[in-house]
N, C-alpha and C positions, 0 to 999 in steps of 0.2 A: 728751776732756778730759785735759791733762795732769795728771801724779801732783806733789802739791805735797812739797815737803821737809819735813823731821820737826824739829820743835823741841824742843831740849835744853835742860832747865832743871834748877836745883839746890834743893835742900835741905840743909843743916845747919847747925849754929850757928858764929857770927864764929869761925875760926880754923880752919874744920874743913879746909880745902883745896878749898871751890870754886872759888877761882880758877883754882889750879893744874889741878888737872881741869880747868874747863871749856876751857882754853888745850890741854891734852893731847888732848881729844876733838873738839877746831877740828880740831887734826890729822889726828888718826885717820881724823875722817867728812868730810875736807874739805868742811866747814861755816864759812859767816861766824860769826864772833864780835862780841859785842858784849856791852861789860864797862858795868854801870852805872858804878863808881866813876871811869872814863875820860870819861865822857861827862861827869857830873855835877862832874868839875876841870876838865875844858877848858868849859863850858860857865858855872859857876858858883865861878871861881878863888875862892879863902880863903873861900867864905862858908858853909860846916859844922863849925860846931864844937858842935854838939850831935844830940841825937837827933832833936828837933823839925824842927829844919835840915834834916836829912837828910830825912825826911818829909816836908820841904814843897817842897823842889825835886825830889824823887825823884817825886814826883804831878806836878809840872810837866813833865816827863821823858815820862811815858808814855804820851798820848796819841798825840804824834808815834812812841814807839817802835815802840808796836803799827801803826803803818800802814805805817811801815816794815817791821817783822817780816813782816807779813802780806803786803806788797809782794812781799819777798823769797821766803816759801814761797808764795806761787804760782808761782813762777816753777819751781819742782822743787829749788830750793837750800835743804839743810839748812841749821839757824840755830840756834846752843848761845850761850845767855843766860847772862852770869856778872851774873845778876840774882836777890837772896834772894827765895825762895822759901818761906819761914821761918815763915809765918803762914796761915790762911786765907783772910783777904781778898787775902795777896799771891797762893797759887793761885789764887784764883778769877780773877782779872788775868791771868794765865797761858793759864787755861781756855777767858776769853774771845777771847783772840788766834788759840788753834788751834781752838777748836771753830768758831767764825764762817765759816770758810773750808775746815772739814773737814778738816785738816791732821792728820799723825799725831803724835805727841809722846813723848817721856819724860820722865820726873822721876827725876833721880838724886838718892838720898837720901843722905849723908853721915854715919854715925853714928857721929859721936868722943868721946868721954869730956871733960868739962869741963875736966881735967888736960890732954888732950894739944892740945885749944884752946888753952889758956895759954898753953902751951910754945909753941906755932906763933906764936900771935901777938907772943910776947917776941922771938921771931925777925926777925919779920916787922918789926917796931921799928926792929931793930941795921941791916935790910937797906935799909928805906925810912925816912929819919928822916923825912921829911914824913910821914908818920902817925904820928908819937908821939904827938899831942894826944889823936888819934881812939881807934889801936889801943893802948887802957888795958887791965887790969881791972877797973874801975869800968864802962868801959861795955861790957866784956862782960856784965859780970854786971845792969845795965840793958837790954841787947839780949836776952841768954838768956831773962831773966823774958816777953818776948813770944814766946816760940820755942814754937812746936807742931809735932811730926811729924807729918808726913801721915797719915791713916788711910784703911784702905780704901774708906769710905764716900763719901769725897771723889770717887773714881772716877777716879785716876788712873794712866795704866802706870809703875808704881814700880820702879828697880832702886835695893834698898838693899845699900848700899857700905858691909860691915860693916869698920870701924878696929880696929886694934891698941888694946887693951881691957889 
């Protein structure tokens, strides 16, 4: 049997720099990438302007993602998801894609201070004005209120990515 590829996924909160990692670690593990927020504009042009939005086409999103994911690590090809990971029910989404097929995984955790979120995503603003609408404060601090770190109980291989504090 061949050895399937390791899925790379994220945790921390809107600004913390998952994207940019998980772009940096496509690299590193020459790994496919695959960005929800790419998928969910080419797929679903102008229609999220809220949080609900975002929730209701990001579940339309996943079924086809995970068979492709799963597709992909079977085949021995690593796969880094710039897909939040931010919740529990979104791990367990995660869970079920590599434990189904016996796949190995990581979870990198992100842990940046609500300050230097801010700051990232004021950036992030000046750099992409197509998410002014999205990347507020307001809907950070709407997105945060759902945000849970991982905990050991969950059972998964965590490297936390301690931030400048």
């Amino acid at each position: 049997m061949m050895k399937s590829g390791v899925l790379i996924f994220f945790c921390g909160k809107m600004g913390a720099g998952k994207s940019t990692r998980s772009r940096e670690l496509s690299r590193e593990r020459n790994a496919v990438l695959l960005s929800e927020d790419e998928w969910l504009a080419a797929i679903y042009p102008d229609r999220i302007k809220t949080l609900n939005d975002y929730i209701t086409y990001s579940e339309l999103l996943k079924p086809q993602i995970k068979k492709l994911v799963q597709s992909i690590l079977s085949t021995g090809t690593n796969v880094v998801m710039d897909f939040p990971a931010n919740t529990v029910s979104q791990r367990a989404w995660f869970k079920s894609i590599f434990s189904e097929i016996q796949a190995a995984h990581e979870l990198i955790y992100i842990d940046q201070s609500d300050e230097t979120c801010l700051k990232q995503i004021a950036k992030r603003r000046m750099e992409q004005p197509q998410r002014a609408a999205t990347d507020t404060e307001e809907m950070f601090e709407v997105v945060t209120r759902h945000f849970v770190a991982p905990a050991p109980e969950e059972g998964f291989n965590t490297i936390v990515v301690a931030a400048e504090r």
